[in-house]
C-alpha positions in Angstrom: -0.6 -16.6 -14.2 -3.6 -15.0 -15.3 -5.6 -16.9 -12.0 -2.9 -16.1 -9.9 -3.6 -12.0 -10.6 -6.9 -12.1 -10.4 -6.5 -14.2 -6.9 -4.2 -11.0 -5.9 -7.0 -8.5 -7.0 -9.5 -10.1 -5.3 -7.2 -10.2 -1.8 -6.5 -6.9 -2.2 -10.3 -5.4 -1.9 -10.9 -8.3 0.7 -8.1 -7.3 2.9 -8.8 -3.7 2.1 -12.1 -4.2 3.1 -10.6 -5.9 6.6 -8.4 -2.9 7.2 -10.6 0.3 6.2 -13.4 -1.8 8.9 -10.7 -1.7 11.2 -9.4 1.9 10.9 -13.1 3.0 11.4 -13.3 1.8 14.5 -10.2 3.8 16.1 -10.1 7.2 17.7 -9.7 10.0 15.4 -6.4 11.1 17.2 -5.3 7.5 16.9 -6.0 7.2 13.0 -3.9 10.7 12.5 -1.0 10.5 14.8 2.4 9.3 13.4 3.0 5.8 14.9 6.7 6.1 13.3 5.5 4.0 9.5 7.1 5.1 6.8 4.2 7.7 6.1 3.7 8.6 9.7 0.2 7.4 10.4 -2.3 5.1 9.3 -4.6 8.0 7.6 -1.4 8.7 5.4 -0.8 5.3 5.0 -4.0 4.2 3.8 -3.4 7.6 1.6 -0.2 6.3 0.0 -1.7 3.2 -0.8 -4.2 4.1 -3.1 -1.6 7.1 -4.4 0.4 4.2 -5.7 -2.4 2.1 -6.8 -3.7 4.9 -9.1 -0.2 5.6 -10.3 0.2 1.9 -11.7 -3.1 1.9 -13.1 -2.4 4.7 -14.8 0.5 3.0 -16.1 -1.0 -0.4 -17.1 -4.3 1.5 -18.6 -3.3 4.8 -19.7 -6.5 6.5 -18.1 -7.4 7.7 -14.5 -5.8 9.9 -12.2 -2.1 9.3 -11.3 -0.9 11.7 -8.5 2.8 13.1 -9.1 4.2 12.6 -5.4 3.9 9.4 -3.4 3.2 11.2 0.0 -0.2 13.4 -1.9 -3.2 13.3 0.1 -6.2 12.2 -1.9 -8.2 12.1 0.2 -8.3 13.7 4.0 -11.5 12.3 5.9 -11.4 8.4 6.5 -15.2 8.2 4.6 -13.7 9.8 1.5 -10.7 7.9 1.2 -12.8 4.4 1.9 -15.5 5.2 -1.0 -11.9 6.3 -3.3 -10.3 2.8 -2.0 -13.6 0.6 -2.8 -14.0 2.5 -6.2 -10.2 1.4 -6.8 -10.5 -1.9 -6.0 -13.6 -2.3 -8.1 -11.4 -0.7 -11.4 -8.2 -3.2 -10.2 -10.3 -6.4 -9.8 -12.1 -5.2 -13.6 -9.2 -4.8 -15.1 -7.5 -7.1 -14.3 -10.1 -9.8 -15.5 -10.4 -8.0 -18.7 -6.2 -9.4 -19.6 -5.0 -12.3 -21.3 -1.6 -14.3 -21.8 -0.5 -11.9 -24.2 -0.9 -8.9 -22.2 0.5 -10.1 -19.4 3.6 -11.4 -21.6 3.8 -7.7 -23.5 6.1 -5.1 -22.3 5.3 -1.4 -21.4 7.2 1.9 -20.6 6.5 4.0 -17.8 8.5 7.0 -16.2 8.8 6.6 -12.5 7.6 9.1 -9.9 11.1 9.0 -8.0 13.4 8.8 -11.4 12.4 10.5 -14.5 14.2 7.7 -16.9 11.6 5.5 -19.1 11.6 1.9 -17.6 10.1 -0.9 -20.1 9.6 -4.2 -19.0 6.6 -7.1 -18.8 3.1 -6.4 -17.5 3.5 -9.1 -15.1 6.2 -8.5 -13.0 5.1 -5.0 -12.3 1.8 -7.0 -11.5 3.8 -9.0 -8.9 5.2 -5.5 -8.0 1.6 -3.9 -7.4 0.1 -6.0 -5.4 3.4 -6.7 -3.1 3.7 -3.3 -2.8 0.5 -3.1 -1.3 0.8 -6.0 0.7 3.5 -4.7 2.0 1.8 -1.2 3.3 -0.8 -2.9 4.8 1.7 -4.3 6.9 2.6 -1.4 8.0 -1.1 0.1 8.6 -1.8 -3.2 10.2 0.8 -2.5 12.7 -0.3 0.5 13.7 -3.6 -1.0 13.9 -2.0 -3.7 16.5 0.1 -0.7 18.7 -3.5 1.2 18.9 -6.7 -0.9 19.0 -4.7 -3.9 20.4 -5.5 -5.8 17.9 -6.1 -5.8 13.8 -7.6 -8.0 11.5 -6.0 -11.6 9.9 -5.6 -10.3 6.6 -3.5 -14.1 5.8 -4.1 -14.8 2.1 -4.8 -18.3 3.4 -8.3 -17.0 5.0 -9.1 -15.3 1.8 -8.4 -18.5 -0.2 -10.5 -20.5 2.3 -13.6 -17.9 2.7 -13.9 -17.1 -0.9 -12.8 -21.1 -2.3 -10.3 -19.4 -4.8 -6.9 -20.9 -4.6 -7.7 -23.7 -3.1 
C-alpha cells in the first residue's frame, strides 16, 4: 500500500503539473467563465482542488491551512494559485513518504466541512479518497480544457507510470 500512495502523490503533482501548463495557455476570459462544472469554471476549479487538498492535509497532519468552505477562493490570479498548487504537491508527495504500515493501518477523527459529526476511520481509505477526489476534479477541469483550447493534456496514470518507471 505504502508504494501504491506514494505512486498517487507523485501522479498528482505530474498531472497537476500537465493541467496548470495547460490552463496557462488559455484566454483569460476562457479560464474564468463558467463552462457549467460543478464549480463553474476552470479558475474555481483548480481553486477547489487545492481547497480540498489543504483540508485533508490538515486532517492527516494536524498543521497547515484548512479553508472552512469548499467553494473559498485561495487564490484569484492563475500565477498565485500555481506557485500554492506546486507548494502543495511538494508537502503531499513529503508527507506521504514520511508514513509507514502502521499509519496507514491507524484510524483518525475528523469533522467534515459539509456535516459537523466526528467521522473516525483508517488513514488509508481516506488516502484512496484524496487522491480520487482529485482525480476526479481534474476531470472536470480537463473538460473544460477540451470545450475551450480543443484539446487538453493525457493526464492517463499509464503515461505517468511509463515516463517516470514507477508502477511498472
Amino acid at each position: 500500500m505504502l508504494d501504491h500512495f506514494r505512486m498517487f502523490a507523485g501522479y498528482n503533482a505530474w498531472a497537476n503539473r500537465r493541467l496548470y501548463e495547460a490552463a496557462a495557455a488559455l484566454p483569460e476570459a476562457d479560464y474564468r467563465a463558467d463552462h457549467g462544472a460543478f464549480f463553474g469554471s476552470l479558475h474555481r476549479t483548480l481553486n477547489h482542488i487545492l481547497v480540498g487538498d489543504r483540508i485533508w492535509m490538515r486532517r492527516f497532519t494536524g498543521a497547515g491551512e484548512a479553508p472552512n468552505r469548499l467553494d473559498a477562493i485561495l487564490h484569484d490570479d492563475l500565477a498565485g494559485l500555481t506557485e500554492a498548487r506546486f507548494a502543495e504537491d511538494r508537502r503531499i508527495v513529503d508527507w506521504v513518504d514520511g508514513l509507514d504500515a502502521a499509519r496507514l493501518a491507524a484510524t483518525f477523527t475528523y469533522v467534515p466541512v459539509t456535516r459537523p459529526e466526528p467521522v473516525t476511520q483508517p488513514l488509508a481509505p481516506a488516502l484512496a479518497h484524496f487522491f480520487n477526489h482529485q482525480t476526479h476534479h481534474r476531470g472536470q477541469a480537463h473538460v473544460i480544457l477540451t470545450r475551450t483550447a480543443g484539446r487538453a493534456p493525457n493526464l492517463d496514470l499509464i503515461l505517468f507510470q511509463r515516463e517516470t518507471g514507477i508502477g511498472m
